[in-house]
matplotlib code that plots the C-alpha trace (Angstrom):
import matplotlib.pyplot as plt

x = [-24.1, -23.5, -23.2, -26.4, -25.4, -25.5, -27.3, -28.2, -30.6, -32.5, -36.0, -37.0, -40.0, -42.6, -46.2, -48.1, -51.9, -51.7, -50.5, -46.7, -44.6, -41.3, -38.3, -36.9, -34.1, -34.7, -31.5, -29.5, -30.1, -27.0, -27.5, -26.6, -29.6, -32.9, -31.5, -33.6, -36.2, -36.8, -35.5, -34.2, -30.6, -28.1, -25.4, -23.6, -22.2, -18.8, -17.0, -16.2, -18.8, -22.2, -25.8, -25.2, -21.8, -22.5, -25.9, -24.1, -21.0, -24.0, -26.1, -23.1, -22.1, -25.3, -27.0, -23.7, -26.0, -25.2, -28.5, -29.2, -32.4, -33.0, -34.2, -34.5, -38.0, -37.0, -34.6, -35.8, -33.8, -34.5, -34.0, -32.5, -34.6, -34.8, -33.0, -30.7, -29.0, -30.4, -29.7, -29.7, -31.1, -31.4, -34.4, -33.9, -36.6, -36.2, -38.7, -37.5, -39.1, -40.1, -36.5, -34.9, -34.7, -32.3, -30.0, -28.9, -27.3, -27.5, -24.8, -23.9, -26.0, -29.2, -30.4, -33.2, -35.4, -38.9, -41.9, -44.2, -47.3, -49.4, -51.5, -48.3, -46.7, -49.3, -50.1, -46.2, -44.8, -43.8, -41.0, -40.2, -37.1, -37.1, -39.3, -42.9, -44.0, -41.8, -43.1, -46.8, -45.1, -43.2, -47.2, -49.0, -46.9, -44.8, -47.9, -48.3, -44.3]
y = [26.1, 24.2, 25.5, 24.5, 22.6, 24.6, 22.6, 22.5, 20.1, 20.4, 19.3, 17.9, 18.4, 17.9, 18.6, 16.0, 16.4, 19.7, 17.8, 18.1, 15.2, 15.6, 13.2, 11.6, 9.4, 5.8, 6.5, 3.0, 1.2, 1.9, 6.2, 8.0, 10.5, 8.7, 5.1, 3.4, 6.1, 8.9, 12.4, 15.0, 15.1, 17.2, 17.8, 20.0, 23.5, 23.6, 26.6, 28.6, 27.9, 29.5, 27.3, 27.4, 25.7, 23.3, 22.5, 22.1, 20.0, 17.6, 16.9, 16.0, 13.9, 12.1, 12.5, 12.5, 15.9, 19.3, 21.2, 24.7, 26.9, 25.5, 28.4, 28.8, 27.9, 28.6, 29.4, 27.1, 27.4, 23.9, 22.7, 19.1, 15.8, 12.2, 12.4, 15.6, 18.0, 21.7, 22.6, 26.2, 24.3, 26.0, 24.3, 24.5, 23.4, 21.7, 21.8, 18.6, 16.9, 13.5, 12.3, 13.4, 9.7, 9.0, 11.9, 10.8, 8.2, 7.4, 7.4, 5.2, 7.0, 6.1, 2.9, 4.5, 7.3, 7.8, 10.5, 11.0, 12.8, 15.0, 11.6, 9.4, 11.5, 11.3, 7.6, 7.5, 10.0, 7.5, 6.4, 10.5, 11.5, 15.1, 18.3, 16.8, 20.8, 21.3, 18.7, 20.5, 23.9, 22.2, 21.0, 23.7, 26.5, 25.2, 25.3, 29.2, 30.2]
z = [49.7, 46.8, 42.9, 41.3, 37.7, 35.2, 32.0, 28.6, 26.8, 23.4, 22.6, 19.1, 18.2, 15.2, 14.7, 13.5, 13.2, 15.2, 17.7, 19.2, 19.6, 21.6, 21.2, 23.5, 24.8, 26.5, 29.1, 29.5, 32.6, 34.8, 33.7, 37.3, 36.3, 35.4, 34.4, 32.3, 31.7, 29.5, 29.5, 27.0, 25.2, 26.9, 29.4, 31.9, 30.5, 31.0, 32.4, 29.2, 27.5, 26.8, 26.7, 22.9, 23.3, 25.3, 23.5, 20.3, 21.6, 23.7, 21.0, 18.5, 21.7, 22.5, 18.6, 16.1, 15.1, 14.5, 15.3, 13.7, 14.2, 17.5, 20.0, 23.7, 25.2, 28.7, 31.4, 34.9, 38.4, 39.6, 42.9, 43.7, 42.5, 43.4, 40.1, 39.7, 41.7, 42.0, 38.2, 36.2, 33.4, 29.2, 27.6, 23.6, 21.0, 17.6, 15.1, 12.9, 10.0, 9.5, 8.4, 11.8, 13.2, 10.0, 10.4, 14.1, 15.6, 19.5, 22.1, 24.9, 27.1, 25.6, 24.5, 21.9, 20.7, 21.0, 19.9, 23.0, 22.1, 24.6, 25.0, 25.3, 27.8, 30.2, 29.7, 30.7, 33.0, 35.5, 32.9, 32.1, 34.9, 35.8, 36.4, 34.6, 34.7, 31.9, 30.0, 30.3, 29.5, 26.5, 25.3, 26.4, 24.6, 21.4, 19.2, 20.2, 19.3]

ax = plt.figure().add_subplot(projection="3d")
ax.plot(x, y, z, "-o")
ax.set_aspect("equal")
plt.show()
């Protein structure tokens, strides 16, 4: 049986309106996970590191950003997708401010950034790659943390 992946990603989020707004990455066409749709910032934790490590070396990777405050939202065990191989996969959350977009810059791996609503997410999960339940959790819960 195969190792599942072992990964890290963060979530940005803000709260406009009482409402919570994740950012996320447009992935560039050719991406071998998800290509040309949306999913969160991240990567693969490497062997010595912990899910903080490899968080923090990802999103200066993909976001030329060091994050602080960030905090774990939840721990999945996810089995294979259309999209990813089974993956032990760290979820992190953000809160940013509205000057967020002006402190990063973008990777190669993504082509741009965008704010998706509650609303916006579900007018667009067929462009969202990965487990859509955590999405809903992500909506359903940050407001009560």
């Amino acid at each position: 049986m195969q190792e599942k992946r072992k990964v890290s990603v963060l979530v940005p989020y803000r709260i406009i309106n009482d409402s919570v707004h994740l950012f996320m990455q447009k992935r560039k066409k050719d991406h071998p996970r998800g290509g040309d749709m949306f999913g969160f910032f991240g990567g693969g934790i490497e062997e010595s590191e912990t899910p903080e490590e490899a968080l923090m070396r990802e999103i200066k990777e993909e976001l030329n950003f060091i994050p602080h405050n960030f905090s774990l939202f939840k721990k999945y065990d996810l089995p294979a997708t259309t999209y990813f191989s089974a993956a032990e996969l760290h979820v992190f959350t953000l809160p940013v401010d509205e000057h967020f977009e002006q402190e990063i810059t973008l990777n190669s791996e993504g082509q741009y950034g965008k704010w998706f609503s509650k609303n916006d997410y579900t007018q667009n999960k067929d462009f969202i790659a990965g487990s859509l339940f955590i999405m809903d959790e992500l909506y359903n819960n940050i407001l009560k943390t």
